[in-house]
C-alpha positions in Angstrom: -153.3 1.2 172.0 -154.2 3.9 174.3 -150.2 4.6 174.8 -150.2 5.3 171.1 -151.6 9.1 171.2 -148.9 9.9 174.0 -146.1 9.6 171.0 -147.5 10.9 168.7 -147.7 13.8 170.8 -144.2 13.8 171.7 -143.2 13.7 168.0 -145.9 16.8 167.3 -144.7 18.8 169.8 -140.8 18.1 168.7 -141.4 19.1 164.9 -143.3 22.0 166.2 -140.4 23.5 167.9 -137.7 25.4 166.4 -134.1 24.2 165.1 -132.5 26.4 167.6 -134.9 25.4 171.0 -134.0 21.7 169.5 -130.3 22.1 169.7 -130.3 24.1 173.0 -132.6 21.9 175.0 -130.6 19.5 177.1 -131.3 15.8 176.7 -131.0 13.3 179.3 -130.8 10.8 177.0 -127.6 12.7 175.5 -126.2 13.9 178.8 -125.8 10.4 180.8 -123.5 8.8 178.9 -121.2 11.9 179.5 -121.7 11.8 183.4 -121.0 8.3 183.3 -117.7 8.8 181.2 -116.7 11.3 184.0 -117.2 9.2 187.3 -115.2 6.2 185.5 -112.5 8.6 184.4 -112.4 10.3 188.2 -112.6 7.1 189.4 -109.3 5.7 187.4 -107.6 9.0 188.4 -108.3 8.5 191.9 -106.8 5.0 191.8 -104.0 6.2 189.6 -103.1 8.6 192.8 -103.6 5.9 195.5 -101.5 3.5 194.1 -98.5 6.2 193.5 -99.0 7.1 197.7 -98.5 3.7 197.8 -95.7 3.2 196.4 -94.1 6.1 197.6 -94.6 4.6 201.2 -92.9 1.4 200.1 -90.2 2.8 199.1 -89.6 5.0 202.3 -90.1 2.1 204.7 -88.3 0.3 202.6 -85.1 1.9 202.2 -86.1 4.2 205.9 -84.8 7.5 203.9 -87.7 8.3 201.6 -86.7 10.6 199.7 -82.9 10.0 199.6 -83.5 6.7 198.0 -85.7 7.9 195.4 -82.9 10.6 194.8 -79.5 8.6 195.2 -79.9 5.9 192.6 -76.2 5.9 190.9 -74.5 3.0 192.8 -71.7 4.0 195.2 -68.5 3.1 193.1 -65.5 2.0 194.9 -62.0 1.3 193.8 -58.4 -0.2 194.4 -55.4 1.2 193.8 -53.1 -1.9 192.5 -50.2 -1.0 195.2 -53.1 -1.3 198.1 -53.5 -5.1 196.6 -49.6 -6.2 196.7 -50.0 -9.5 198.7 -53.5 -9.9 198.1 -55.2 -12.5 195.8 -57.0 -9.7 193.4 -60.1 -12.6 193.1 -60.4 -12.9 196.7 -61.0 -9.1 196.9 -63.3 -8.9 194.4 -65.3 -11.5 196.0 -65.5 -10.4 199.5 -66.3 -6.5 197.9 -69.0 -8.0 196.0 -70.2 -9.5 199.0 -70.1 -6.9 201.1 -71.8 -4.3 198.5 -74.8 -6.8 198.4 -75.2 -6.5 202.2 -74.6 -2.6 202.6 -77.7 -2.7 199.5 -79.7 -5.1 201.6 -79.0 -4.3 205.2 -78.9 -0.1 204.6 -80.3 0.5 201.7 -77.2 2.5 200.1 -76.9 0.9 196.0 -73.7 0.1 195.8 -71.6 -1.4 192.9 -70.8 -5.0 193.6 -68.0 -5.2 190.9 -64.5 -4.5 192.7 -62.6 -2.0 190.1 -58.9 -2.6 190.3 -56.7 1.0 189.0 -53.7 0.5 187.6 -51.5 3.7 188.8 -52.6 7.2 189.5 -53.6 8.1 185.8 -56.3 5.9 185.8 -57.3 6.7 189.0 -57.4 10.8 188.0 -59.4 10.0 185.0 -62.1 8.2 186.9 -62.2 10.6 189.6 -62.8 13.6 186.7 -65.4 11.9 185.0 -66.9 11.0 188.2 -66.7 7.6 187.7 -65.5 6.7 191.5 -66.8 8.0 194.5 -63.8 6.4 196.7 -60.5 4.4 196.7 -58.3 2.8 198.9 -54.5 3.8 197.9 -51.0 4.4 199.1 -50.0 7.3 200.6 -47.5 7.6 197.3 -50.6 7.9 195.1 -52.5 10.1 197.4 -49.6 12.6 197.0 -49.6 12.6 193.4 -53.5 13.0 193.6 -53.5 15.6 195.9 -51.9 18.2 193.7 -55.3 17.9 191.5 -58.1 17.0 194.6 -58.5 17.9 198.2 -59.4 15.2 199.8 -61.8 16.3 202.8 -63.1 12.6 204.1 -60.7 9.9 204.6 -60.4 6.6 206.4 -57.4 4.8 207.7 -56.6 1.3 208.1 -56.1 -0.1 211.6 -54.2 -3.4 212.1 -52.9 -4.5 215.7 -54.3 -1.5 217.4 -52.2 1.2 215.2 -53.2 2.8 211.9 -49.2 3.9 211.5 -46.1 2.0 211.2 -42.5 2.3 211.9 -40.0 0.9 209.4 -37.0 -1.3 210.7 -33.8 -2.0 208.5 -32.6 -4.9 210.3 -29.5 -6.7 210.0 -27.7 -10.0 212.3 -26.2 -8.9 215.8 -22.9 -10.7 214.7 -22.8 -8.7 211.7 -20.1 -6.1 211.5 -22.3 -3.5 210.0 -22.3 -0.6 212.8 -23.7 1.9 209.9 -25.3 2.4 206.3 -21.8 2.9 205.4 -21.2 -0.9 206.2 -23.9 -2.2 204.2 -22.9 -0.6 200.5 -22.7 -3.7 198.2 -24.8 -6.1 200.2 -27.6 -8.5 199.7 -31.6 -6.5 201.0 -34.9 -7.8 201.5 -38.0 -5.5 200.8 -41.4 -6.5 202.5 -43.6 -5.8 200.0 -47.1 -5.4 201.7 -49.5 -1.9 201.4 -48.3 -1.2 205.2 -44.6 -0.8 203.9 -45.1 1.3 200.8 -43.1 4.1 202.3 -40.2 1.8 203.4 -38.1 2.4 200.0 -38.9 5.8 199.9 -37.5 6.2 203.5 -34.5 4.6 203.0 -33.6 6.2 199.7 -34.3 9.5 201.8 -31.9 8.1 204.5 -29.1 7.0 202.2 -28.9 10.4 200.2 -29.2 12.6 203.5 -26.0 11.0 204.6 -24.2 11.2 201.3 -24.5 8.0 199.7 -26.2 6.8 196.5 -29.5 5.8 196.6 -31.1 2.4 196.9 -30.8 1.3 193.8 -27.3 2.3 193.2 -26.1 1.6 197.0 -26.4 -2.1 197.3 -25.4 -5.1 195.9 -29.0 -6.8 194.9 -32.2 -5.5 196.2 -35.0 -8.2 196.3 -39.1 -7.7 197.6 -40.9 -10.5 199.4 -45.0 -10.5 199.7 -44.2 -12.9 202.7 -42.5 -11.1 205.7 -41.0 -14.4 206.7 -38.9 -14.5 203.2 -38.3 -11.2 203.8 -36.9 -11.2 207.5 -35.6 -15.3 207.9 -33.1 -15.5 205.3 -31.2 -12.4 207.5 -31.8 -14.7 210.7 -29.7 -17.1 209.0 -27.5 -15.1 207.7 -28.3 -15.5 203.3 -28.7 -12.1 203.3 -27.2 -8.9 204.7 -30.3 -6.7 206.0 -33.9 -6.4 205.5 -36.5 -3.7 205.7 -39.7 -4.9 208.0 -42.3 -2.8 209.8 -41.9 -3.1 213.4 -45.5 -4.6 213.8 -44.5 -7.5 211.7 -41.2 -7.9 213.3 -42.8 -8.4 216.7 -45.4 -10.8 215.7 -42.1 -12.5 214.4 -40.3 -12.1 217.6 -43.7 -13.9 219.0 -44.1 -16.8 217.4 -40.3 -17.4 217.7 -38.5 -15.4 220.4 -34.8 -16.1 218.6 -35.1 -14.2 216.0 -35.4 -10.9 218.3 -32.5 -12.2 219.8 -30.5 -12.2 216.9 -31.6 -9.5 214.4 -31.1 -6.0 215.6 -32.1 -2.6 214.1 -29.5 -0.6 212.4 -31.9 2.3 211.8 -35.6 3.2 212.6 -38.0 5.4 210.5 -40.9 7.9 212.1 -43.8 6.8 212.5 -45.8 7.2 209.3 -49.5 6.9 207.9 -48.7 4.4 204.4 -51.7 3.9 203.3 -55.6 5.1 203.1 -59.1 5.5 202.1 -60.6 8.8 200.5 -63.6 10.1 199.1 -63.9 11.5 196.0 -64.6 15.8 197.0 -67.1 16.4 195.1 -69.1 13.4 196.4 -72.5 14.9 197.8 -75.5 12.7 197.8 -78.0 13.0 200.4 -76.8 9.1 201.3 -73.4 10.4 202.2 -73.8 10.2 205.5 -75.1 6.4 205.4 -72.5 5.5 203.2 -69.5 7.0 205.5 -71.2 4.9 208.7 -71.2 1.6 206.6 -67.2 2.3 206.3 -66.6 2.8 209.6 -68.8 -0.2 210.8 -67.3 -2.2 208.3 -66.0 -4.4 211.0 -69.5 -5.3 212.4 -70.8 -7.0 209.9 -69.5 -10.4 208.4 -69.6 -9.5 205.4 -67.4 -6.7 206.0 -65.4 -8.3 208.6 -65.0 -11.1 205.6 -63.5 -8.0 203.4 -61.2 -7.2 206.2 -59.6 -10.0 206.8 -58.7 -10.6 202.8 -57.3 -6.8 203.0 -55.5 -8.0 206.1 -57.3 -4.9 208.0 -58.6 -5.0 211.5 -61.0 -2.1 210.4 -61.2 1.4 209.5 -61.6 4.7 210.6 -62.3 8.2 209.7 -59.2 10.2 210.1 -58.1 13.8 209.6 -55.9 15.1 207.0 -53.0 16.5 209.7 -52.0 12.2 210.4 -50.7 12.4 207.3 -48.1 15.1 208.0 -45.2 13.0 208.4 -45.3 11.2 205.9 -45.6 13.9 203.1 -42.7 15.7 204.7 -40.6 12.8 204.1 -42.3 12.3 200.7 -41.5 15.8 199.9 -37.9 15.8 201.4 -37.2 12.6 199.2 -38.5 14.5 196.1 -36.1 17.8 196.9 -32.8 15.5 197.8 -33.8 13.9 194.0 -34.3 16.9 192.3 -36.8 14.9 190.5 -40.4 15.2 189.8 -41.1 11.4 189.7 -38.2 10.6 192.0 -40.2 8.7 194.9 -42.0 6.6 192.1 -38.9 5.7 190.5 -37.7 4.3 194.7 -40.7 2.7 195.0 -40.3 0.9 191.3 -36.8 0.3 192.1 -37.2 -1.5 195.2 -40.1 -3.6 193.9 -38.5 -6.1 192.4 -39.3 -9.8 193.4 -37.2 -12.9 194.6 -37.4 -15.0 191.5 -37.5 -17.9 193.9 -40.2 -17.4 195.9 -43.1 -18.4 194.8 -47.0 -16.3 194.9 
C-alpha cells in the first residue's frame, strides 16, 4: 500500500505536463528496444563482412592467384583442327583432353573446358575464333595460312617428335628401279603417308612437278593412294607393288631401324626443305590475367601424366613455344605452290587430291 501514492504521482505529474514536453521527452522505455535493434543489426553486418574476408582468402589460397581466379572464370577453350587428327582415334583424343583439362583445373587452377571440340576446316575454325569462342587450336600449317590472312598469330607452340619440331619429305622409290627422275615416274602407282607431320608432302611435290614442267599430282601419275600407316605406305615400294612413295625422313629411319633392308633397297629420288607442318596457336586477342599460367601448362604438358597421356595419343613427344620466323619456309613454298597454280585454293585442292585412301587398308 505505501507504494501506491508513488504512482499516483507519476500519473499526476504526466497529465500535468504539456502535449509537446510529452512527445519531446525521451523514454527509456521507448529508446531500448531501438538500441537493441542496432547492436543485432551491427552485429549481423559485421559477420556478413567476416565471412566475405573469408572467403576471399579461400579462394586465393586456393587457386594461389587471388584475384585472377575471381576474374578469369570463362574456361580455357581448346580445339582441333580435323587434318591435325588424320591417324588419330577422334575418341581417344577426346578422352586424354578431358583428362588432362581436369588436371590443369585441379593441379593449377586455370578452368579449362574438358570437352575436346573437333573443327571441321578453316571456316569453322574463323567463326569460332570471331565470336571468341576458342582461345587455341592445334592445326596444319595449310590452315594456319589460310587463317593468317584474317589473325596474327603472336603465341604459338610447335610439336616436337624425335628431337625435331620439322620434317624433311622423302619421295622414295626401289634402287633397281629405272626411275633416274620425276620424268620416269609419270603414269606410276604412289603412296601418300597421311599423318599431321606430312601435311605439306602433296603440296611439295605438286610444287616440284610444276617447277619442272610437268602436270601436277593429280594429273601426273597413274593412281595416287594415302596410307594412315607409314608401313602401307613405304613396304608395298620395298617389294616392289608400287612405284614410289612419299615418307618423312623421320619415319623412314625408324623404318630403316627396325629393319635395316629396307634402307638398303629404297633410295630417295628427291628431298624437300626442311619445313614446320604443323602447330599450335593462340587466339590474338586472348588476354586474361591467367595467360601466363595457361601458356606454362602447354609447355609442361609433357610433365604431367595426364599430359604425357595426351601426347602420346597425338603421337607428340611435347611442345614448345616457337616464334613466328620457323615458319618461313614453309609459307614460301605454300606461296610458290599458290603462284605456279594461279589459283586461290590451289594448295587445298593438292592436299584434297592426294588424300585419297587405299580402299584395302583397313582403319
Amino acid at each position: 500500500m505505501a507504494s501506491r501514492p508513488h504512482h499516483a504521482g507519476i500519473q499526476r505529474e504526466a497529465v500535468t505536463r504539456s502535449p509537446k514536453e510529452v512527445a519531446t521527452r525521451p523514454s527509456i522505455w521507448l529508446s531500448r528496444p531501438k538500441v537493441s535493434l542496432f547492436l543485432i543489426l551491427a552485429s549481423r553486418l559485421r559477420i556478413a563482412l567476416w565471412a566475405g574476408i573469408l572467403v576471399s582468402v579461400a579462394v586465393f589460397l586456393r587457386c594461389g592467384r587471388g584475384a585472377e581466379s575471381l576474374v578469369d572464370v570463362t574456361p580455357f577453350q581448346f580445339a582441333f583442327s580435323s587434318g591435325m587428327l588424320a591417324s588419330v582415334n577422334h575418341n581417344d583424343a577426346r578422352a586424354a583432353i578431358k583428362v588432362w583439362a581436369q588436371t590443369v583445373a585441379k593441379e593449377r587452377g586455370i578452368p579449362a573446358d574438358p570437352d575436346a571440340h573437333i573443327l571441321s576446316g578453316v571456316d569453322e575454325i574463323s567463326a569460332k575464333l570471331r565470336a571468341r569462342e576458342l582461345d587455341a587450336i592445334a592445326l596444319t600449317t595449310v590452315d594456319y595460312r589460310q587463317l593468317q590472312r584474317e589473325y596474327q598469330f603472336t603465341d604459338l607452340f610447335l610439336a616436337v617428335q624425335g628431337g625435331r619440331t620439322n620434317v624433311e619429305y622423302l619421295l622414295l622409290v626401289h634402287r633397281d628401279s629405272p626411275v633416274q627422275d620425276l620424268a620416269w615416274l609419270q603414269g606410276r602407282k604412289l603412296n601418300f603417308y597421311d599423318n599431321p607431320r606430312a601435311s605439306l608432302a602433296p603440296v611439295w611435290l605438286d610444287t616440284l612437278l610444276l617447277q619442272q614442267g610437268l602436270k601436277g599430282v593429280a594429273a601426273f601419275f597413274g593412281r595416287v593412294s594415302s596410307h594412315t600407316k607409314l608401313s602401307t605406305a613405304l613396304l608395298p615400294v620395298f617389294f616392289r607393288q608400287s612405284d614410289a612413295c612419299v615418307v618423312d625422313r623421320l619415319g623412314f629411319d625408324t623404318m630403316c631401324e627396325l629393319n635395316p633392308q629396307v634402307g638398303k633397297q629404297l633410295r630417295p629420288v628427291a628431298v624437300s626443305p626442311v619445313l614446320v607442318p604443323m602447330l599450335f596457336c593462340v587466339r590474338p586477342d586472348y588476354r586474361p590475367a591467367i595467360k601466363d599460367r595457361i601458356m606454362d601448362a602447354l609447355a609442361q604438358l609433357h610433365t604431367s601424366p595426364a599430359g604425357q597421356q595426351l601426347l602420346t595419343v597425338l603421337q607428340f613427344d611435347r611442345i614448345q613455344a616457337a616464334d613466328a620466323s620457323c615458319l618461313e619456309s614453309a609459307l614460301s613454298l605454300l606461296a610458290t605452290h599458290d603462284r605456279l597454280c594461279d589459283k586461290p585454293n590451289a594448295t587445298r585442292t593438292a592436299v584434297q587430291a592426294s588424300a585419297k585412301p587405299d580402299e584395302t587398308e583397313q582403319p
